[in-house]
C-alpha positions as CSV (number, residue, x, y, z in Angstrom):
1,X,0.1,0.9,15.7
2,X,-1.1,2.2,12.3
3,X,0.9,4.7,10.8
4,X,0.5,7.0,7.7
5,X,2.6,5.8,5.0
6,X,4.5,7.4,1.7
7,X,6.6,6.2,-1.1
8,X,8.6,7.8,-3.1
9,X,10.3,7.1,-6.2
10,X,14.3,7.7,-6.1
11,X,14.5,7.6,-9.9
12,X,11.7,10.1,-11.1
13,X,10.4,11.8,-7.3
14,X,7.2,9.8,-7.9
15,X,5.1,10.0,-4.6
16,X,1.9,8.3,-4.2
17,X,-1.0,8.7,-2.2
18,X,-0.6,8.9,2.0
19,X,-1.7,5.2,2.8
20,X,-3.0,4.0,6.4
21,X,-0.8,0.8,7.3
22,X,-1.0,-1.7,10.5
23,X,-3.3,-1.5,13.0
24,X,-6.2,1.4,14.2
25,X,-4.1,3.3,17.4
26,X,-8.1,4.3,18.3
27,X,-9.4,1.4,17.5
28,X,-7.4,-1.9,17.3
29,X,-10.0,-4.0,14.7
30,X,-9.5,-1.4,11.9
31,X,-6.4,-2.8,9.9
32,X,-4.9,-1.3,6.7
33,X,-1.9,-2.7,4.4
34,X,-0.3,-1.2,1.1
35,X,-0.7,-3.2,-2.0
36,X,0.8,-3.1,-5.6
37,X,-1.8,-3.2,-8.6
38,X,0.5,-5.0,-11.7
39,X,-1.7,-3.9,-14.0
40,X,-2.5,-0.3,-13.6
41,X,0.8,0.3,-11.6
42,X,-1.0,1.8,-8.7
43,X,0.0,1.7,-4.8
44,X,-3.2,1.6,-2.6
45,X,-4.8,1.4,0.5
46,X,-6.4,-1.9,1.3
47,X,-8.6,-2.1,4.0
48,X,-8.3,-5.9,5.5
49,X,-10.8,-4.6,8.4
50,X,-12.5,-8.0,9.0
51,X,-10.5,-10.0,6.5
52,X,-9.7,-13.6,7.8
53,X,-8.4,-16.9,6.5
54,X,-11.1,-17.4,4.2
55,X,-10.8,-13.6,2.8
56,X,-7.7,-13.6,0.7
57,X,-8.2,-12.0,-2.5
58,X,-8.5,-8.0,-2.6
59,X,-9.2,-5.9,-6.2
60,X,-8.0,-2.9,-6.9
61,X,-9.9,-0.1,-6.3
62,X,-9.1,1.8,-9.7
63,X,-9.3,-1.5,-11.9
64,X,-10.3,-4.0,-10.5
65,X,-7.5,-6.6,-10.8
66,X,-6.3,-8.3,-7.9
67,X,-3.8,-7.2,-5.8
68,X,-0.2,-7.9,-4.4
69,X,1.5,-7.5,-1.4
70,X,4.8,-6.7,-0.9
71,X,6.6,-6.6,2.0
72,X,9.6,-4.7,0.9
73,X,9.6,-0.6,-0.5
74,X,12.3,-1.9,-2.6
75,X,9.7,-4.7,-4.4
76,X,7.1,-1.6,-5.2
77,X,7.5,-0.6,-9.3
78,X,6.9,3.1,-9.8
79,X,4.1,3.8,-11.5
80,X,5.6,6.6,-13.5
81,X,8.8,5.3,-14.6
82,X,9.3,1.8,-13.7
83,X,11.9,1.8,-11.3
84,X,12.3,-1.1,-8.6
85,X,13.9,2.0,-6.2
86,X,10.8,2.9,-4.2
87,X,11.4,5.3,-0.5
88,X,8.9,4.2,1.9
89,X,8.3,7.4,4.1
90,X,6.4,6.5,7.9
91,X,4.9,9.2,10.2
92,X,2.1,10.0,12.3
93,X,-0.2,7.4,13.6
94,X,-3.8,6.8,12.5
């Protein structure tokens, strides 16, 4: 099941956008991840919707450089301040 998902800085209180991650609870072929963007330090939503084996390079949406997934909320940087010390935050379901 998808579910709506924050992080938060522990360092500086940071929190980024709500982003849809996992799987559609409506509809089970809409799939979402979050992803880091190392150059403009952004957290975003990518939407892997259709994505396959031969799909496995997604841009960032504000810059255009590609992305990286983490696995870990620990592995996110803080786009304010730097810090490796990232709260992920999970609640309702999309």
């Amino acid at each position: 099941m998808g579910e709506y998902t924050t992080f938060e800085c522990r360092e500086c209180g940071y929190t980024a956008d709500r982003i849809r991650w996992g799987v559609g609870v409506h509809d089970p072929r809409q799939r979402f991840m979050p992803a880091y963007c190392v150059e403009c330090g952004t957290i975003v939503e990518v939407d892997m919707t259709g994505a396959d084996i031969h799909v496995d390079e997604f841009r960032c949406v504000v810059c255009g450089v590609e992305l990286v997934f983490l696995e870990k909320a620990a592995s996110y940087t803080c786009p304010k301040c730097k810090a490796h010390d990232m709260l992920m935050h999970q609640g309702e379901y999309w």
